[in-house]
C-alpha positions as a printed NumPy array, in Angstrom:
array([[-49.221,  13.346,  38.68 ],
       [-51.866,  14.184,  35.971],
       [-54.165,  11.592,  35.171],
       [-53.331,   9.224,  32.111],
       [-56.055,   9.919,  29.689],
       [-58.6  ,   6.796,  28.372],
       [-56.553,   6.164,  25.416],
       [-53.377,   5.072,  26.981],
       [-54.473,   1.854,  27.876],
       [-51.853,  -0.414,  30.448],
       [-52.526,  -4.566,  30.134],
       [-52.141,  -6.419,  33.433],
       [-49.249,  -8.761,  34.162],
       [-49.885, -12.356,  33.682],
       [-49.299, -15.293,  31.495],
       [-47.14 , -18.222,  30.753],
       [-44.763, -16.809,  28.389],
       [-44.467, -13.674,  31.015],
       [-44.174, -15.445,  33.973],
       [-40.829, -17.728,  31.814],
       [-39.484, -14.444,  31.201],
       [-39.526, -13.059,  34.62 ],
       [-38.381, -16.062,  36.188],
       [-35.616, -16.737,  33.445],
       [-33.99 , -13.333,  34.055],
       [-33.893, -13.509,  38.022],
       [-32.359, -17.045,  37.346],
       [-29.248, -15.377,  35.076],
       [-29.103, -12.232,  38.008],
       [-29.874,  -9.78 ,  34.684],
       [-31.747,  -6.821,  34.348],
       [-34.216,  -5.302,  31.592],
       [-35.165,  -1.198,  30.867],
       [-38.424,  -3.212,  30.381],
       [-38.977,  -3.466,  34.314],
       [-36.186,  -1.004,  35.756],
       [-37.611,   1.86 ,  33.345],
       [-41.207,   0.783,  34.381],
       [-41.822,   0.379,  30.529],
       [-45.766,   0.355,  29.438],
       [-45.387,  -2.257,  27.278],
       [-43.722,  -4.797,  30.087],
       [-46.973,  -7.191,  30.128],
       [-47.094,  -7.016,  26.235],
       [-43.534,  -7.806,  25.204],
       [-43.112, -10.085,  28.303],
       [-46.015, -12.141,  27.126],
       [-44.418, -12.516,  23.544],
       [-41.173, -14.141,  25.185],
       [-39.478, -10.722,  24.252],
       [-37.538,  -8.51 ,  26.603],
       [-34.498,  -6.142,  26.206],
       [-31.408,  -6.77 ,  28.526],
       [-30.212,  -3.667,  30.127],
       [-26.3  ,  -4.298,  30.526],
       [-23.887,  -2.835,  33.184],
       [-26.036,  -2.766,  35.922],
       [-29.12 ,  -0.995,  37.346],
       [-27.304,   2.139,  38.736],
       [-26.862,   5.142,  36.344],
       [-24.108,   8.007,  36.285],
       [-26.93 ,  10.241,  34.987],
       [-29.865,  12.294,  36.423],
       [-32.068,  13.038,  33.23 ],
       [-35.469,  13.954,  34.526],
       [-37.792,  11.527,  32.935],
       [-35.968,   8.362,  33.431],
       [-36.719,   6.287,  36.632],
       [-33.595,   4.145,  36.727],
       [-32.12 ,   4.65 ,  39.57 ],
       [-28.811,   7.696,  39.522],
       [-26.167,   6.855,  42.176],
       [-22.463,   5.062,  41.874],
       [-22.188,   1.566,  39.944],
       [-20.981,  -1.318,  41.287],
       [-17.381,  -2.792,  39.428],
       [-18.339,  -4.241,  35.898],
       [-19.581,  -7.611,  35.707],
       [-17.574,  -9.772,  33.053],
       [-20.034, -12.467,  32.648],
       [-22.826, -10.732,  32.109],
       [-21.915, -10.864,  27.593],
       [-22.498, -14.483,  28.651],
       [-25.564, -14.684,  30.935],
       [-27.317, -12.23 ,  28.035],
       [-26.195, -14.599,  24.898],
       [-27.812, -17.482,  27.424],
       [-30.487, -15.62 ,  28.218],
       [-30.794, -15.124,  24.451],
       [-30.572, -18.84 ,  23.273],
       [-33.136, -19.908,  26.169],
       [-36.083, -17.547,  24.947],
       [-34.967, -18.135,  21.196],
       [-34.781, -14.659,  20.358],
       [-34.965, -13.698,  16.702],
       [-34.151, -10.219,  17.486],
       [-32.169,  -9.245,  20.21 ],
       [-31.851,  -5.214,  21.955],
       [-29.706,  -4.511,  24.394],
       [-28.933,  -0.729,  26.169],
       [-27.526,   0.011,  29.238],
       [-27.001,   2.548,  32.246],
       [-24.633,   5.314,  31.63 ],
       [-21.373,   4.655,  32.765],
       [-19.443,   7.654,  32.725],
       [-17.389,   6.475,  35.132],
       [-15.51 ,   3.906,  33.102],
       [-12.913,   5.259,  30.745],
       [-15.13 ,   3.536,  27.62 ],
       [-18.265,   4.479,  28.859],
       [-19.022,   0.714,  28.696],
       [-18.38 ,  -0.01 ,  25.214],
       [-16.366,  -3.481,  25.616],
       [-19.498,  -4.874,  27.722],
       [-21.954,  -4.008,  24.486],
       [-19.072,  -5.615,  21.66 ],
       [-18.638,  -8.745,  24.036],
       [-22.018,  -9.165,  24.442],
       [-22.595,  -8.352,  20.539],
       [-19.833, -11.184,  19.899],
       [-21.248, -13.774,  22.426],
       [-25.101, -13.574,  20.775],
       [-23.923, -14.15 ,  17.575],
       [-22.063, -17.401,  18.219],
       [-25.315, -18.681,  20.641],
       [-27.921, -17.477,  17.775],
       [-26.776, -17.225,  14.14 ],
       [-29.492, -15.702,  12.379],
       [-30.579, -13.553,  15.203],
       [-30.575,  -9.447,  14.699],
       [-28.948,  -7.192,  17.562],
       [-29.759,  -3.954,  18.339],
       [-28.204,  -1.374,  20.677],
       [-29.808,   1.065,  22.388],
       [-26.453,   3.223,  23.504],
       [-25.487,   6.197,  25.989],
       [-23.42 ,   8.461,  23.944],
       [-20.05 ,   7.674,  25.707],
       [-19.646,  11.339,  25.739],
       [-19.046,  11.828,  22.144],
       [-15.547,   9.575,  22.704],
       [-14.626,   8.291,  18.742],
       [-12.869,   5.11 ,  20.216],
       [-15.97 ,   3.879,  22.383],
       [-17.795,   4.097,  19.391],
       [-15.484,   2.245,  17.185],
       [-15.923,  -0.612,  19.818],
       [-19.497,  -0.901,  19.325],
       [-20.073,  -0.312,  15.597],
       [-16.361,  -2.979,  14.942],
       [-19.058,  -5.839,  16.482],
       [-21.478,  -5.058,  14.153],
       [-24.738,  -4.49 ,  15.807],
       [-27.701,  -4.566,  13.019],
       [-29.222,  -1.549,  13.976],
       [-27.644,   0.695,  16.561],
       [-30.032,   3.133,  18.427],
       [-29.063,   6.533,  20.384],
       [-32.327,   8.881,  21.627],
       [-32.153,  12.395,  21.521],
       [-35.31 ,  11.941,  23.86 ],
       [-36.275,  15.508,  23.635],
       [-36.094,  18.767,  21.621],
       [-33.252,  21.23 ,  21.645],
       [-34.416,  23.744,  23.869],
       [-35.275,  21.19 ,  26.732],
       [-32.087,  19.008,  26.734],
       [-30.22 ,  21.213,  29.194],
       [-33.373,  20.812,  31.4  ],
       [-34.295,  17.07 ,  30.602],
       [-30.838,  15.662,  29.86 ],
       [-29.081,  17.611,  31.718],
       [-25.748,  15.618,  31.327],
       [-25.789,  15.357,  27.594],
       [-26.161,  17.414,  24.568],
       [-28.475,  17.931,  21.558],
       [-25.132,  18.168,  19.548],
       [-23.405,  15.408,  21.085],
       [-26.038,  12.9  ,  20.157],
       [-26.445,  13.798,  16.552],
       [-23.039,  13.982,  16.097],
       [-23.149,  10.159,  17.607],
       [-25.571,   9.508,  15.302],
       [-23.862,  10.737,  12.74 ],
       [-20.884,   8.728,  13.301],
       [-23.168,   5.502,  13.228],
       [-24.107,   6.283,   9.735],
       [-20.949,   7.292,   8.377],
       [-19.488,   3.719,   9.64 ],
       [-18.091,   1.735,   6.648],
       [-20.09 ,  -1.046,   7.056],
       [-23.473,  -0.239,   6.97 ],
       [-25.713,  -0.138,  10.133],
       [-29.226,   0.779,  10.679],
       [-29.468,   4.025,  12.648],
       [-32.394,   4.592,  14.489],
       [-33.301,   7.444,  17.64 ],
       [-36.192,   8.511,  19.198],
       [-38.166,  10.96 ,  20.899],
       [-40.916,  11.82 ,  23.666],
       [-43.704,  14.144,  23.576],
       [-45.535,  15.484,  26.766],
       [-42.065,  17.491,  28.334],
       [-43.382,  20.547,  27.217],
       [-42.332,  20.604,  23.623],
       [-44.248,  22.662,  20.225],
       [-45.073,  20.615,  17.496],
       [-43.096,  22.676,  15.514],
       [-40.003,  21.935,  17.823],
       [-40.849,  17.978,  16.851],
       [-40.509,  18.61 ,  13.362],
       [-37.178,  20.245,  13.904],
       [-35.647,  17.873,  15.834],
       [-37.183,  15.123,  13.327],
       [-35.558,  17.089,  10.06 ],
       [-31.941,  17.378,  12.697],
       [-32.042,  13.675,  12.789],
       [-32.208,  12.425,   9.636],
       [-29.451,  14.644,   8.199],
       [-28.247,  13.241,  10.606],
       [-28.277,   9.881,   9.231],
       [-30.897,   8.094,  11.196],
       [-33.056,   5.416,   9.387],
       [-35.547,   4.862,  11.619],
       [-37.221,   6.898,  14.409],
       [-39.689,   6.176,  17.41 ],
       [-41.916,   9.019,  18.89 ],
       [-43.913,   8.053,  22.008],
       [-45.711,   9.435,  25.06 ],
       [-43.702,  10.785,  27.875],
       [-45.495,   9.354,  31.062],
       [-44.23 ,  10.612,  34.583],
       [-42.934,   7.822,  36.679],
       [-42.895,   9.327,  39.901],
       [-43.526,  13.057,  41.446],
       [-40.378,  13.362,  41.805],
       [-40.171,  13.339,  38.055],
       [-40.426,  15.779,  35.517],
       [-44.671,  16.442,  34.782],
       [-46.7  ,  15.787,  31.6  ],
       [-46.965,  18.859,  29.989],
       [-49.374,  17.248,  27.754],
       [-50.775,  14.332,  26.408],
       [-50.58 ,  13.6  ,  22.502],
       [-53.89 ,  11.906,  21.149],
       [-53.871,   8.799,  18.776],
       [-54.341,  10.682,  15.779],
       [-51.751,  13.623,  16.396],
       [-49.085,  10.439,  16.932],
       [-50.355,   9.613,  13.06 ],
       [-49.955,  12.915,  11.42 ],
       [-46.665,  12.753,  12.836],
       [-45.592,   9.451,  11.28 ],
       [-47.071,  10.621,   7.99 ],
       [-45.252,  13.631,   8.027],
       [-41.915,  11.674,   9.348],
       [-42.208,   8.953,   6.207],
       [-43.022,  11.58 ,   3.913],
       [-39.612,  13.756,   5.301],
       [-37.914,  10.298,   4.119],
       [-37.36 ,   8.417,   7.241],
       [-37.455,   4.408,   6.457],
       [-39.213,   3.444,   9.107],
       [-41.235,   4.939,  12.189],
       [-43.476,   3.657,  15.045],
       [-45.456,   6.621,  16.335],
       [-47.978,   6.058,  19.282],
       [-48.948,   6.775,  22.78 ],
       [-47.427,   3.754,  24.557],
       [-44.491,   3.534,  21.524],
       [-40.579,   2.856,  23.411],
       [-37.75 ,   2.775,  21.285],
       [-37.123,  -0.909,  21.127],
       [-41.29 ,  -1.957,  20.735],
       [-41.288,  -4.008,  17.921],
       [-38.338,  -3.61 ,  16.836],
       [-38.124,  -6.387,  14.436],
       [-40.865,  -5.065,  12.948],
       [-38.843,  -1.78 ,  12.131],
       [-35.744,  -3.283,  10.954],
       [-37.598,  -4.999,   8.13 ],
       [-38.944,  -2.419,   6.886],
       [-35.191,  -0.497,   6.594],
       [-33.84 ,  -3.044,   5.258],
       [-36.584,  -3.393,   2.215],
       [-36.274,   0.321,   1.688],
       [-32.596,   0.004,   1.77 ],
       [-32.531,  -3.044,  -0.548],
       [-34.902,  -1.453,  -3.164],
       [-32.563,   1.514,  -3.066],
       [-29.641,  -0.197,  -4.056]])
């Protein structure tokens, strides 16, 4: 692997409100992207009392090339889990909650039922709390989408995760198409819901490439977008073709608030559900003013 320049700078693990967190979800038998995905930001968000519950277990339909959770068959769907992850929830006192998942492509709704339930069961153990999904794209089916956006998620999230010309190579069970389109159904929802995707940088990607796929998305419909450093997990992973600096992450969140995006977080160790509170805030005050 190539080595992680001096900018991209990863905290150690430690403290009280991390070591809560950890023990908290090996108590409920839950998993988070934050430690199956290896996520840079772990020790940060951790340490906050924040975390974001990855449903349907730790065992993904999918082979894309960047992501390290593990691809192989999942295990039968776990019913309680809506109800560990409202718990979960309550316990840590969440004012904004994010949940994604594995795909599931074997179940005939992709999994949709486990993110409404678990939608549903949050909102009766924390009122004023946000939720925010982070979805596969149940592969493109209108129903299992319908399930998802009927519970009413605040902001729902789908990544195209990398340009059009490298999805066959990166994602190589999805589609460029196929996820704006999903994206597209998100905004076009009757009752409104934040929409919000991201991408990485580093797979090999031109910077005009990142413009196009940032213009595709919002006609698309999406609110709010995330653009962060691709860093290889493993060598059995996809290299880094390159890596962005600081201030190249900042022309492109100029240039992505100026295209008319509501909100973006741009930056080396960015993840699509870092501060996420933060982000729905500020769509909501654009959307408000708009009105």
């Amino acid at each position: 692997m190539s080595r992680i320049p001096s900018w991209i700078r990863l905290r150690p693990s430690g403290g009280t409100d991390f070591t809560k967190v950890n023990g908290l979800i090996n108590e409920l038998g839950l998993h988070t992207v934050c430690r199956s995905a290896k996520c840079p930001n772990i020790n940060e968000c951790w340490g906050r009392g924040t975390a974001t519950f990855m449903l349907l277990g730790n065992f993904c339909t999918r082979n894309c090339k960047f992501c390290v959770v593990p691809s192989g068959r999942p295990r039968g769907v776990d019913m309680d889990e809506p109800r560990r992850v409202a718990e979960a929830a309550r316990m840590m006192n969440l004012r904004h909650v994010v949940l994604t998942s594995v795909a599931r492509d074997d179940l005939p709704d992709g999994g949709s039922y486990i993110f409404a339930e678990t939608i549903r069961c949050i909102r009766r153990e924390l009122l004023e709390a946000a939720v925010e999904v982070l979805t596969p794209d149940f592969q493109g089916d209108e129903k299992s989408l319908a399930t998802v956006f009927e519970a009413q998620p605040d902001v729902f999230n789908h990544n195209v995760e990398t340009v059009k010309r490298l999805q066959a190579a990166i994602r190589p069970q999805a589609s460029y198409g196929r996820s704006l389109a999903v994206l597209r159904a998100a905004e076009q929802w009757p009752k409104r819901i934040v929409v919000k995707s991201g991408l990485m940088v580093g797979l090999g990607e031109t910077n005009e490439e990142i413009e196009e796929a940032m213009r595709d998305m919002l006609e698309a419909g999406v609110h709010l977008l995330t653009l962060g450093q691709y860093l290889q997990p493993s060598r059995e992973h996809r290299p880094v073709d390159r890596y962005m600096m600081p201030r190249e992450f900042a022309v492109f969140e100029k240039k992505a608030l100026e295209m008319g995006f509501l909100g973006v977080a741009s930056g080396p160790l960015i993840r699509s559900s870092y501060r996420a509170e933060e982000l729905l805030k500020a769509a909501r005050e654009a959307l408000t003013a708009a009105s």
